[in-house]
C-alpha positions in Angstrom: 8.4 170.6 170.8 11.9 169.6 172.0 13.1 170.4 175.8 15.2 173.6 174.4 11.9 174.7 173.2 10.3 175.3 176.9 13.3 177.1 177.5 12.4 179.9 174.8 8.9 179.9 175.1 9.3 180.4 178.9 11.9 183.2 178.4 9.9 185.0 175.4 6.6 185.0 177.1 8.7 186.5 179.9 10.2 189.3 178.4 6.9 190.2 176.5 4.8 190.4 180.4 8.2 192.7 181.6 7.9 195.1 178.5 4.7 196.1 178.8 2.8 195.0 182.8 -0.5 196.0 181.1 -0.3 193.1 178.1 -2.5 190.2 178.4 -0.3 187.2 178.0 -1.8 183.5 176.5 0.7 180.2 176.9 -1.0 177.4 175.0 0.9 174.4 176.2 0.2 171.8 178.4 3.4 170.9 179.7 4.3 170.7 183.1 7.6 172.1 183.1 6.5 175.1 180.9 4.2 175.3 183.7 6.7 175.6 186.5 8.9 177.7 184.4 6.1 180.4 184.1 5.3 180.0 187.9 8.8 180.1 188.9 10.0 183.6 187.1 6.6 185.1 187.1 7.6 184.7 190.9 11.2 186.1 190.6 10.2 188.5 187.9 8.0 190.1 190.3 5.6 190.3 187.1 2.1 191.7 187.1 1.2 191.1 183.8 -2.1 189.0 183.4 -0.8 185.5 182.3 -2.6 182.8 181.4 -1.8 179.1 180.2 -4.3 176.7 178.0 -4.0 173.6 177.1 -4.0 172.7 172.9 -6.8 170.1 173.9 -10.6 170.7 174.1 -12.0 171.1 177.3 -9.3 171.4 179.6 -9.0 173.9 181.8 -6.8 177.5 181.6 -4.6 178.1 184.4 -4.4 181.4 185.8 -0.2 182.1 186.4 -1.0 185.3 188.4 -3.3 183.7 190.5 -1.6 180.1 191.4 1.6 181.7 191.7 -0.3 183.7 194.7 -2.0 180.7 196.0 1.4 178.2 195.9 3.9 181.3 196.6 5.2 179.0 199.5 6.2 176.2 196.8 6.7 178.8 194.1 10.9 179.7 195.0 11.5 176.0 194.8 9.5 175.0 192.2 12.2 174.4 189.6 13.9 171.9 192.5 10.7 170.3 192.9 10.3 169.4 189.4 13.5 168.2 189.2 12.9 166.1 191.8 9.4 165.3 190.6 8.8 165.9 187.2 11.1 163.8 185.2 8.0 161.6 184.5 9.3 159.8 181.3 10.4 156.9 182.5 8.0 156.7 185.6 5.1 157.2 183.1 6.6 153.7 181.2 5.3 152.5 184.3 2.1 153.8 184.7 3.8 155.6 187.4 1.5 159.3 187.0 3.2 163.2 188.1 2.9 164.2 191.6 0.5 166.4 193.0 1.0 169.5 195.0 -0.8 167.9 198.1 2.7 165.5 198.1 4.9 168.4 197.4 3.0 170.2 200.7 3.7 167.3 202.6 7.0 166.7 201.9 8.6 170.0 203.1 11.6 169.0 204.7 12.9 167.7 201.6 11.4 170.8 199.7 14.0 173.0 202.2 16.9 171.2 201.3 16.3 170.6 197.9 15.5 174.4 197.0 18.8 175.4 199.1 21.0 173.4 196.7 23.0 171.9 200.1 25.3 169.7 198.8 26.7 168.9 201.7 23.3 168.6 203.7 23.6 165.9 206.4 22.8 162.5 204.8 20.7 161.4 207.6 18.5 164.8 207.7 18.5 164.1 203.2 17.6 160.4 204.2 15.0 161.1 206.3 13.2 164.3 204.0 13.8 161.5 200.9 11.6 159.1 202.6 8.9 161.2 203.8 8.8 162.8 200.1 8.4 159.1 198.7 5.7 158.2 201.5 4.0 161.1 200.8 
């Protein structure tokens, strides 16, 4: 699947769960960022629907989107910045480098504020200062 792919998938499965609240909705993908996409406008969607995501491999889990968007809703708004920030794992995963977990992205909520806010013109000792406490964490 290319990037653009996500995109449609994400915004089909989307408008499927907002035509009809009662559907039962299956993803099978493991990507992350099909992941957060789900999360993020199942959030802003205000959806209902029952929406689940599988992996294609045997034996991995199903993720419930109704159910961690619930249990992360304080992540949830900003989980497209997060990914940004965190997800790009192409070239960190040349480097055995593996994708953050959500106990760093907890951790790190100073940066998480600024980043989801989009302010550009955030002071550079407060961006400094979240930056570092994201990468410690």
């Amino acid at each position: 699947m290319h990037k653009e792919d996500y995109i449609f998938l994400t915004h089909q499965v989307i408008h499927i769960a907002k035509e009809d609240p009662e559907t039962r909705v299956c993803v099978v993908s493991d990507v992350t960022v099909v992941f957060a996409l789900l999360q993020y406008f199942y959030w802003s969607e205000k959806l209902q629907s029952t929406m689940t995501m599988h992996s294609p491999v045997k034996g991995r889990s199903c993720i419930d989107i109704k159910e961690a968007s619930g249990i992360h809703s304080d992540i949830v708004p900003s989980v497209l910045a997060l990914h940004a920030v965190t997800g790009c794992d192409s070239v960190a995963a040349t480097y055995g480098i593996g994708k953050t977990k959500l106990k760093c992205l907890y951790k790190a909520t100073h940066l998480i504020n600024l980043v989801s806010r989009w302010q550009m013109m955030a002071d550079l000792t407060e961006l400094v200062k979240g930056s570092t406490d994201f990468m410690v964490a």
